[in-house]
C-alpha positions as CSV (number, residue, x, y, z in Angstrom):
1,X,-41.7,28.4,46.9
2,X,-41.7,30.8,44.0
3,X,-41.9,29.3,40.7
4,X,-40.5,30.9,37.5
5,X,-41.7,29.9,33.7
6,X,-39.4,30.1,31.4
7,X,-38.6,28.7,27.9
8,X,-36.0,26.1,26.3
9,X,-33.2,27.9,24.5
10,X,-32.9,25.0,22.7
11,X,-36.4,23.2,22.5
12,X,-38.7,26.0,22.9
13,X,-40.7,24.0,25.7
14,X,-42.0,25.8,28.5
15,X,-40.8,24.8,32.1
16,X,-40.7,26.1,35.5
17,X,-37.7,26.4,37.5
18,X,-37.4,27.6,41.0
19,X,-36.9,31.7,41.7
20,X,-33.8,30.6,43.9
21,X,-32.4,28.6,41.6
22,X,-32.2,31.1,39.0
23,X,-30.8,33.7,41.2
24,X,-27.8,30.9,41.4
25,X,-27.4,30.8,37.3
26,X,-29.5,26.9,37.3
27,X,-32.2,26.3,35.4
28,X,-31.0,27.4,32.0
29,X,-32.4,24.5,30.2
30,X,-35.7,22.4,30.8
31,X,-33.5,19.2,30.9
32,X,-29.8,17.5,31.0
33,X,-30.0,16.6,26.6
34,X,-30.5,19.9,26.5
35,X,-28.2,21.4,28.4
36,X,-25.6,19.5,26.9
37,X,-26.6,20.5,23.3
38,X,-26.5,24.4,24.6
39,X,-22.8,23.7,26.2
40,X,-22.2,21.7,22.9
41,X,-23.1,25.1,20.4
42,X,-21.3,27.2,23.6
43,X,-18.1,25.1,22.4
44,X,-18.8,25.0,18.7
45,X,-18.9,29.1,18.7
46,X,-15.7,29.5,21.1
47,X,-13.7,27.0,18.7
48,X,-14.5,29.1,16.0
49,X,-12.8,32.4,17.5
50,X,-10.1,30.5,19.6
51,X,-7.4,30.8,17.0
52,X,-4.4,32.9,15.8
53,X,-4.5,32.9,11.9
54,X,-1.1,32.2,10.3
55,X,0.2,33.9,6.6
56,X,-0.1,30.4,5.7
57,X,-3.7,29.7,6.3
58,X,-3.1,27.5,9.0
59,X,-5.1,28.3,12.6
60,X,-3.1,27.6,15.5
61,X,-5.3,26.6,18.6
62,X,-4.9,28.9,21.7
63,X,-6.3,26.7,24.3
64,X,-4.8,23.3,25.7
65,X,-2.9,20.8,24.1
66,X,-1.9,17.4,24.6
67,X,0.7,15.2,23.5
68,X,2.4,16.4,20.1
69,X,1.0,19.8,20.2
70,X,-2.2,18.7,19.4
71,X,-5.4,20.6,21.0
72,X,-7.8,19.5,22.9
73,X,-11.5,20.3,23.9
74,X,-13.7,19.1,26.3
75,X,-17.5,18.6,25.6
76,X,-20.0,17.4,27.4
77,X,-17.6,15.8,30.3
78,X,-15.3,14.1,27.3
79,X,-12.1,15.6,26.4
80,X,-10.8,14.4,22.5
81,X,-8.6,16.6,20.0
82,X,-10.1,19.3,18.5
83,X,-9.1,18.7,14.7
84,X,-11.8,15.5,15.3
85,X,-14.0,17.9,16.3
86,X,-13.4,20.1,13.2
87,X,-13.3,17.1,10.9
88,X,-16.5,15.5,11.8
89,X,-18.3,18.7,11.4
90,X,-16.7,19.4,8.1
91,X,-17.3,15.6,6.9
92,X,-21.1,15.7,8.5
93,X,-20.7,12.5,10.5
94,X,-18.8,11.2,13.5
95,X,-14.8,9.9,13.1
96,X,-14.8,6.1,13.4
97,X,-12.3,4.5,16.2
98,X,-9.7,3.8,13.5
99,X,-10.2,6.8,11.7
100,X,-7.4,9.5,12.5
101,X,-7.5,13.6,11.5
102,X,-4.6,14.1,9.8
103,X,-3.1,17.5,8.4
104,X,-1.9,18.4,4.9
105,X,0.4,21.7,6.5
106,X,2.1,19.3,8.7
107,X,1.1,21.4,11.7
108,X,0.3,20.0,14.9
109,X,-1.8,22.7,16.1
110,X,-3.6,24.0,13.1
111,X,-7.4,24.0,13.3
112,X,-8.0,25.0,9.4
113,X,-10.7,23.0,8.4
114,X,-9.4,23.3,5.0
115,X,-5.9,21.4,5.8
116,X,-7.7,18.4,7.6
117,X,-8.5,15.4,5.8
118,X,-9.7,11.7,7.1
119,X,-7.6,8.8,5.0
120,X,-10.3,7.2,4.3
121,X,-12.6,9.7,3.5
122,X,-9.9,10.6,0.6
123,X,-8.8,7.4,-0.3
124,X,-5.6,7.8,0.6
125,X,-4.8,4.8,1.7
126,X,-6.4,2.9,-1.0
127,X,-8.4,0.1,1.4
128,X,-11.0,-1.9,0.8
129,X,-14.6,-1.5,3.3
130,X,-13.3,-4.7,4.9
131,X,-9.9,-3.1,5.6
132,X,-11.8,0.1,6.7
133,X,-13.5,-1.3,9.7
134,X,-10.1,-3.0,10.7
135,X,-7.9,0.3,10.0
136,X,-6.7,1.5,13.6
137,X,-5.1,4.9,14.6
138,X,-1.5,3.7,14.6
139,X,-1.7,2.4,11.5
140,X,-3.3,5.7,9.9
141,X,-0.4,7.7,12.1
142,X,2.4,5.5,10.7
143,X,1.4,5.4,7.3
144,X,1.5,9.0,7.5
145,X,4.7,9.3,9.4
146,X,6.5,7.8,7.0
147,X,5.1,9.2,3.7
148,X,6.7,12.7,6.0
149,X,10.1,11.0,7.2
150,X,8.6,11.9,10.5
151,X,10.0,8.5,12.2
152,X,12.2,8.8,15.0
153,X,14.9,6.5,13.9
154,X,18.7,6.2,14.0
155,X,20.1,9.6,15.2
156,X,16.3,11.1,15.4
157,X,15.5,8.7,18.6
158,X,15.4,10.8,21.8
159,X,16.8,7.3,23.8
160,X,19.5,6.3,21.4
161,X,23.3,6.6,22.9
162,X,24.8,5.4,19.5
163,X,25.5,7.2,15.9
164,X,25.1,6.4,12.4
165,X,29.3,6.5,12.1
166,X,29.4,4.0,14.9
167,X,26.6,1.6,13.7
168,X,28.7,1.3,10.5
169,X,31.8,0.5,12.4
170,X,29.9,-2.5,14.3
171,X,28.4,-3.8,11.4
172,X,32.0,-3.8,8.9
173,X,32.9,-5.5,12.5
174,X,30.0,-8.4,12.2
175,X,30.8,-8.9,8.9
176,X,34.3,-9.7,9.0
177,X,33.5,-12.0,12.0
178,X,34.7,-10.3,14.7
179,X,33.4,-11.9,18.1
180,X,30.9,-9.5,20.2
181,X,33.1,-9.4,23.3
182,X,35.6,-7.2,21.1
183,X,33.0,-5.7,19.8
184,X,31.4,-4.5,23.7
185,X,34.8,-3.8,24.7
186,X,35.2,-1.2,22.1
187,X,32.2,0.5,22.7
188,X,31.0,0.4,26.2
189,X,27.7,1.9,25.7
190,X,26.5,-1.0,23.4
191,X,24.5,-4.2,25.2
192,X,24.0,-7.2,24.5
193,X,20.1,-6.4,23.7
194,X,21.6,-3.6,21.5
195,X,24.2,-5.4,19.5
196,X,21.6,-8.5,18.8
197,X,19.6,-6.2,17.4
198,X,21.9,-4.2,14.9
199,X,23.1,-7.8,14.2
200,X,19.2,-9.3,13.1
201,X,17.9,-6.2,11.5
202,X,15.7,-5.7,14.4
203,X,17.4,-1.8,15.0
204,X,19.5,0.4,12.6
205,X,18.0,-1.1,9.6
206,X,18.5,2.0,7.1
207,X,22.3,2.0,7.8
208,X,23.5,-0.8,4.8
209,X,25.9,-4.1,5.2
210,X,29.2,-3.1,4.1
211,X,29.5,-5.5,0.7
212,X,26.2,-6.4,0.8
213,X,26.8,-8.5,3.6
214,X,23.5,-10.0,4.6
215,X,23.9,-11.8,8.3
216,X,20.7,-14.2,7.6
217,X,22.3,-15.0,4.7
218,X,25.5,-16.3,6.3
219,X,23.6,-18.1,9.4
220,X,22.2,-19.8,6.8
221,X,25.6,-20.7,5.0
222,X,26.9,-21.8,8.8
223,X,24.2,-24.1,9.6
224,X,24.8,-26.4,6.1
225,X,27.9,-26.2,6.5
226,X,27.4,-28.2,10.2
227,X,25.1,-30.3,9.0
228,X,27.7,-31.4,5.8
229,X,30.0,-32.2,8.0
């Protein structure tokens, strides 16, 4: 059995790997950590060159994406979103689990290092170390969301069957104690789920009380009046 001696690309120590084995593309390495950091700086240089460049600055990933446009890369056997990947090399340390890339263009698929920023890294959210090691990605996603008007609410939500016209209409109805079977009648698309929770503030909270109506309020009012009498 032949034996070939060849040198880490990435260690510079000298192994031997078998002649057929190299005729089959194996060997490259003298070990698995190494191959893995040779696949890693394979990756690192094919991110840098997998981009179409924008007049805005932003670079919009060419390969796979996930769910909200993000992309994704897979290294060494672990697939995660590449503006992590970006973001840890341009902050010199590893994301924490709470710790969410987030962009300043507003641009799902851009890969500019320059419009990535970590919230706590800036201070953007103002927390204290305590809070830091608490902070979880839907809490760094929401806070941005809303500081965009990026929330799927009212009208915006891809499930909702009801309007901002109607949702006023119910709630004059509530206020002027109308009983919710009228209420059903007159829109047959509204459940009982639905109507509880336009009633308790649970859904449809940026449409106002007509007369600053507040239902809690009145429940309130109802229940010492019972007990009065």
């Amino acid at each position: 059995m032949a034996l070939i001696t060849k040198i880490c690309p990435v260690c510079s120590t000298t192994y031997q790997v078998r002649e057929s084995a190299e005729k089959f593309g194996q060997g490259k390495t003298c070990s698995r950590p190494c191959f893995y950091k040779k696949q890693r700086a394979e990756k690192d240089t094919e991110i840098l060159h997998k981009y179409v460049e924008l007049e805005n600055g932003c670079k919009i990933w060419k390969g796979g994406t996930g769910y909200g446009g993000y992309g994704h890369v897979t290294i060494n056997g672990k697939t995660t979103e590449i503006t992590r990947v970006i973001l840890s090399k341009k902050l010199g340390r590893p994301l924490s689990k709470g710790e969410y890339a987030l962009h300043t263009c507003d641009t799902p698929g851009c890969m500019n290092e320059d419009h990535l920023y970590s919230p706590l890294e800036d201070g953007q959210l103002g927390l204290t170390e305590h809070q830091k090691m608490r902070v979880s990605q839907k809490q760094n996603m929401g806070r941005d969301a809303k500081e965009r008007d990026r929330f799927q609410e009212g009208e915006r939500h891809y499930r909702t069957k009801l309007t901002n016209e109607i949702v006023k209409h119910i709630k004059d109805m509530v206020s002027k104690s109308i009983p919710d079977m009228y209420i059903k009648k007159l829109y047959p698309i509204l459940t009982t789920h639905s109507l509880s929770g336009i009633k308790n503030g649970w859904t449809w909270r940026h449409i106002p009380w007509p007369n600053g109506y507040d239902p809690h309020s009145y429940i309130l009012k109802e229940e010492n009046i019972s007990r009065t009498n």
